[in-house]
N, C-alpha and C positions, 0 to 999 in steps of 0.2 A: 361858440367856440368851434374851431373849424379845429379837425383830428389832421390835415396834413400839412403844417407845417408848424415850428418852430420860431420862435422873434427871439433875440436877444438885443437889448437896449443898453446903454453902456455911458452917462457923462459926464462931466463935469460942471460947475457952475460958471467957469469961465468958456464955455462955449465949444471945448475940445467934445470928442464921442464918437463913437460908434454907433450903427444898428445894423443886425445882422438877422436876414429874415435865411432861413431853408428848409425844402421842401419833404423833412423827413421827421418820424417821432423818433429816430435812435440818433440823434443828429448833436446831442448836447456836447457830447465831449467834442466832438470839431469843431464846434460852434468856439467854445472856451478856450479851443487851441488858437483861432484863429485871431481873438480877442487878446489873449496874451502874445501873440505877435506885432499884435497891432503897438499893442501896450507898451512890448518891447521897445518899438520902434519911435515910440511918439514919448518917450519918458515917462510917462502915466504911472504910480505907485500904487496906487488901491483898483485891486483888480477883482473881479467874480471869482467863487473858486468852488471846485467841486468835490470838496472836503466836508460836508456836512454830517456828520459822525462817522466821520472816520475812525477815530479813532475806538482801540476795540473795547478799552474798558469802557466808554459812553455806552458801546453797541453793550455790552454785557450789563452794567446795570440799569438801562431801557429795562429787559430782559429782566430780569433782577424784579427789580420795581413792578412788572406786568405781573409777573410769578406771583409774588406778593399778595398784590390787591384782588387775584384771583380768587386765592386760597384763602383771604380773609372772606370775601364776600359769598366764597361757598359753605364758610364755616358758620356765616351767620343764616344763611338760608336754611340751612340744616338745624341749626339751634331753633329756628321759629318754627321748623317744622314740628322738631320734638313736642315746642311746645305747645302747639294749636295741638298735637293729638291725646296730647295728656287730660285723662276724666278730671270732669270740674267737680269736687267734692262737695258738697254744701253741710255746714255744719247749723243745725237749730237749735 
């Protein structure tokens, strides 16, 4: 993996597409602007987007969900620790 540059690949099965190589890692959004120009221009409907939770209730129960599984998994660690320290009694 080479760190300075970006590709984006872009086609269709009928032989329309892009590929879009440049030479920077903060480079994606011009990259996608450049692709839905293209896009524009060439009719193309199904485009790459850089929408990938966007939205904030997805972003909040991600979050949510992490919280969660935190605070369970610390509550069980804590239970088994109780209980490895608790005297084994032995009854004869």
């Amino acid at each position: 993996m080479n760190a300075g540059f970006v590709a984006f690949l872009f086609a269709y099965e009928k032989g329309d597409g892009a590929v879009l190589m440049t030479n920077g890692q903060n480079t994606k959004a011009l990259g996608l602007e450049i692709i839905h120009a293209l896009a524009k221009q060439h009719g193309w409907t199904e485009l790459p987007t850089d929408s990938t939770f966007s939205n904030p209730w997805v972003i909040a129960l991600v979050f949510a969900c992490i919280i969660l599984v935190t605070y369970l998994l610390f509550r069980v660690i804590r239970h088994r620790k109780r209980w490895n320290e608790q005297p084994v009694t032995l009854y004869l």
